[in-house]
C-alpha positions in Angstrom: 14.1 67.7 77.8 13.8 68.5 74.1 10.6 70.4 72.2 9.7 68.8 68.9 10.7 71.9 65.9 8.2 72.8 64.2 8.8 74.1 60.6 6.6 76.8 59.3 5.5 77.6 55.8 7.4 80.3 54.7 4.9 83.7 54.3 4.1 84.7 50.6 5.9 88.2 50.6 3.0 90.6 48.7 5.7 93.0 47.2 8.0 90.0 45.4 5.0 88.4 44.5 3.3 91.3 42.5 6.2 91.8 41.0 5.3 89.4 37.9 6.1 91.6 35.0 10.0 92.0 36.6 9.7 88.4 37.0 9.1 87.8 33.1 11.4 90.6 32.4 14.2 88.4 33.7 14.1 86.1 31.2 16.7 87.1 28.9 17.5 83.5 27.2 14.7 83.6 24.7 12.2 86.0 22.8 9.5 87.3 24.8 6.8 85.5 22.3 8.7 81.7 24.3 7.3 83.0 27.4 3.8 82.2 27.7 1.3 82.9 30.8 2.1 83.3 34.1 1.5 80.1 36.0 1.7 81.1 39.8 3.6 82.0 42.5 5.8 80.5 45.6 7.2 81.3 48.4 10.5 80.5 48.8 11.5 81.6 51.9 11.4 85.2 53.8 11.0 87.6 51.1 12.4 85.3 48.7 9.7 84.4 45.8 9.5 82.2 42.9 7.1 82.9 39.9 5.9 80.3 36.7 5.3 81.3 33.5 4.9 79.1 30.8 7.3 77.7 28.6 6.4 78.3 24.7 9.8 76.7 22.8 9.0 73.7 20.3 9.8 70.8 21.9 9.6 72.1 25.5 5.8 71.1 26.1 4.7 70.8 29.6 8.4 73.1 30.6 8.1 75.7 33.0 10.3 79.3 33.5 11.0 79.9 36.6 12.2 83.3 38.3 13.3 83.9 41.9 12.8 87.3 43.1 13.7 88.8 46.8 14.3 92.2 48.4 15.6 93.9 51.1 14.0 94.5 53.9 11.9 97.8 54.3 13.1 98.1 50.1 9.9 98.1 47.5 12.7 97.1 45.1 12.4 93.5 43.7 15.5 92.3 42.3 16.2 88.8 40.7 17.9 85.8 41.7 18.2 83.7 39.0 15.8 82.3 36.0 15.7 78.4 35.1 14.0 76.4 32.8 12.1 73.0 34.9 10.1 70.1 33.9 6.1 70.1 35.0 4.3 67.3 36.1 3.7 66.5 32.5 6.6 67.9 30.7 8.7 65.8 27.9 11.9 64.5 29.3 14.7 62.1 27.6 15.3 59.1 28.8 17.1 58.6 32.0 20.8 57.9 31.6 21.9 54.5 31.9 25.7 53.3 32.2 27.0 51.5 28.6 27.1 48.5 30.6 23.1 48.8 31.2 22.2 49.9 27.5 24.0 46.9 25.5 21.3 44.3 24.0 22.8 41.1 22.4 23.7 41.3 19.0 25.0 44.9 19.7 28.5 43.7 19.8 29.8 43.8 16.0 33.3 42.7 14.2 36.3 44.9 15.5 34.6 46.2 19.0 35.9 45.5 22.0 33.9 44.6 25.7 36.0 45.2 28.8 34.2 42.8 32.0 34.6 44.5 35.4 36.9 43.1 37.7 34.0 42.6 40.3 31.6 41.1 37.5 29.0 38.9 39.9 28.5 36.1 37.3 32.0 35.5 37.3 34.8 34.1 40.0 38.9 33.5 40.3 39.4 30.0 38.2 41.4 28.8 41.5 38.8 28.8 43.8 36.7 25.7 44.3 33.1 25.5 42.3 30.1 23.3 42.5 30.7 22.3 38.9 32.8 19.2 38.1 33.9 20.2 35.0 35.7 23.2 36.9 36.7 21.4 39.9 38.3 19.1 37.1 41.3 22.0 36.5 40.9 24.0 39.7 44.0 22.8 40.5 45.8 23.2 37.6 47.4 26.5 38.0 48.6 28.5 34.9 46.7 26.5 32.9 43.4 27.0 33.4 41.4 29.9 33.0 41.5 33.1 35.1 38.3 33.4 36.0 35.2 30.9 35.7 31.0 31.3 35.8 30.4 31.5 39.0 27.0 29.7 40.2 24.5 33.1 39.8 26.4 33.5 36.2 25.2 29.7 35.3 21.9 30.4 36.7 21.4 33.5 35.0 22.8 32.1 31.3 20.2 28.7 32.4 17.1 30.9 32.6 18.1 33.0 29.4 18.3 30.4 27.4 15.6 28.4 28.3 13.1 31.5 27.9 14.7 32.4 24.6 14.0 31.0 21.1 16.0 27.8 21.7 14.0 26.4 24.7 10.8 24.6 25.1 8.6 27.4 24.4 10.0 28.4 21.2 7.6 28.5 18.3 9.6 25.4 16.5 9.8 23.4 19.3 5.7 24.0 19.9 5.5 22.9 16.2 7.4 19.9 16.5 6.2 16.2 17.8 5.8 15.3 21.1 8.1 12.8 21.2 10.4 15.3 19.1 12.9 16.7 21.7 16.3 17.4 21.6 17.1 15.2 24.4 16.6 11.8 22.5 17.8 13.2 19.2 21.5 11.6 17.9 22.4 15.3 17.1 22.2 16.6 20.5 25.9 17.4 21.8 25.4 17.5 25.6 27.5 20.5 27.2 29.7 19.5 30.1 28.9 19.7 34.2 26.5 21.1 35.7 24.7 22.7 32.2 24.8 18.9 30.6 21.5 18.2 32.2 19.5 20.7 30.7 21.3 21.9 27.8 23.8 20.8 24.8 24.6 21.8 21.3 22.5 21.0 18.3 25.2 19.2 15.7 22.0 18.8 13.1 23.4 20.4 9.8 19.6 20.5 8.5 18.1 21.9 11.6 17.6 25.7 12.7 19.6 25.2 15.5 22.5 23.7 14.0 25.6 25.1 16.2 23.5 26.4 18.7 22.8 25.8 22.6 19.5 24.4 23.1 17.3 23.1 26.1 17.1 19.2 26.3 13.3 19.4 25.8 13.5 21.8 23.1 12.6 20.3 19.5 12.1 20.3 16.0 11.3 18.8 12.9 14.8 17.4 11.9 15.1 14.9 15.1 16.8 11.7 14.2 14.5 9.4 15.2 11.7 11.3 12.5 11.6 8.4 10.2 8.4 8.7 7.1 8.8 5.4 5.0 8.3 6.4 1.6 4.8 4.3 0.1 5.6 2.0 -2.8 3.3 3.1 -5.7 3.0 0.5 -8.3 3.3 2.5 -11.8 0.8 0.5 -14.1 3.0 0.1 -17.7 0.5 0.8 -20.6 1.0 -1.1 -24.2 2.7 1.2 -26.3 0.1 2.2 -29.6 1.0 2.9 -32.8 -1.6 4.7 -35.2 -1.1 3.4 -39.0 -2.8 6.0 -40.4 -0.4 9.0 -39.3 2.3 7.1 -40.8 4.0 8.3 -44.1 5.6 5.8 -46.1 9.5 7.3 -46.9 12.1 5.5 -49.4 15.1 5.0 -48.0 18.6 4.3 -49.7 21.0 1.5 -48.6 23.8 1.6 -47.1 26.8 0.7 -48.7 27.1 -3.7 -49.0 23.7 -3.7 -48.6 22.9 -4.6 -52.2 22.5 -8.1 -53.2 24.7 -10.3 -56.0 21.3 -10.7 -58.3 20.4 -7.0 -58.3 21.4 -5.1 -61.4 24.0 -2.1 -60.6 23.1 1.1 -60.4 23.8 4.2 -62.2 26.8 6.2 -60.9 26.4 9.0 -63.7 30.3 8.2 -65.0 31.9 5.9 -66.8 
């Protein structure tokens, strides 16, 4: 037969806990003008008592000093345990820390820097092993020459959905732009990609579009599909009679040319003999 313990909150020891001006004394780490009010009192334990006081430093708002004091018993002598610096309820804290793995963004990667993939990376699996993609199963077999390790179905699914959400699937503000009947899957630029992905995505080859080189969603679009054909309208230019005002014409005398002067005409003057 077993009794059910029953935990008791500790008693607030009245010696440690007037003790507040040994308490503030204890902090040693900053000026006395950091420390601000005192905040309250908790007890820790038997004889064993923690007191706030507020923490004044720049950039510390909503921080908290905290000193433990105990004593012996039957002693009126409070004597410190140690003195730490915590975070309230609504203190400023950093960030929490997250592994270089969890912090990259795309784009982050630049020329020259290198990204180690874990060995036990979930989007990817050994190249031998049998996939549901046919273009893997294709060189499965093929070992040394094929790759060492593959996408593995969850890595597909997860590229599948990133894509399509981003700026090169259906929702993208081009492809909302574009025509209807605009999509990439009926356009004679679209590159379809091979297996499993060809169904939903391929590679714009468009040298004029925004996509060009880029993996977009069958139903994605633009304005530069293949089939966009605008016949140009004929205009008929209407050829006016060309008009020649007389009256802004000056009459000019003009010499001839050499050979020009006929058999009956006198000769003229040279000036020598």
């Amino acid at each position: 037969m077993t009794r059910p313990v029953s935990t008791r909150a500790a008693r607030l020891d009245q010696v440690c806990a007037a003790a507040v001006e040994v308490a503030r004394a204890g902090i040693t780490e900053v000026d006395a003008d950091d420390v601000g009010d005192h905040l309250q009192v908790v007890a820790e334990g038997e004889r064993l008592v923690t007191h706030y006081f507020e923490c004044l430093l720049a950039g510390y708002r909503g921080w908290r000093w905290a000193v433990t004091v105990t004593r012996v018993s039957r002693s009126k002598t409070v004597t410190i345990c140690e003195t730490v610096l915590l975070p309230g309820s609504d203190a400023l804290l950093a960030p929490g820390w997250l592994p270089w793995q969890e912090r990259l963004k795309p784009g982050d990667l630049g020329p020259g820097d290198l990204l180690p993939t874990s060995p036990d990376d979930d989007r990817l699996v050994p190249g031998y092993l049998l996939s549901d993609d046919p273009a893997v199963e294709e060189t499965a077999w093929e070992l040394g020459l094929g790759r060492a390790r593959v996408l593995s179905l969850e890595g597909r699914m997860e590229a599948a959905q990133r894509w399509y959400d981003g700026d090169h699937g259906p929702a993208a503000p081009i492809s909302a732009a574009a025509p209807a009947a605009a999509r990439c899957g009926t356009c004679g630029f679209y590159l379809p990609l091979a297996g499993a992905m060809r169904q939903a995505f391929g590679a714009c080859g468009n040298f004029y579009a925004p996509d060009d080189g880029r993996v977009v969603s069958a139903d994605h679009g633009c304005g530069a599909h293949s089939e966009t054909l605008i016949e140009a309208a004929e205009t008929a230019v209407e050829e006016l009679p060309t008009v020649y005002d007389d009256s802004a014409v000056e009459a000019m005398s003009v010499s001839r040319a050499p050979g020009s002067v006929e058999a009956a005409e006198p000769a003229e003057p040279y000036g020598h003999s």
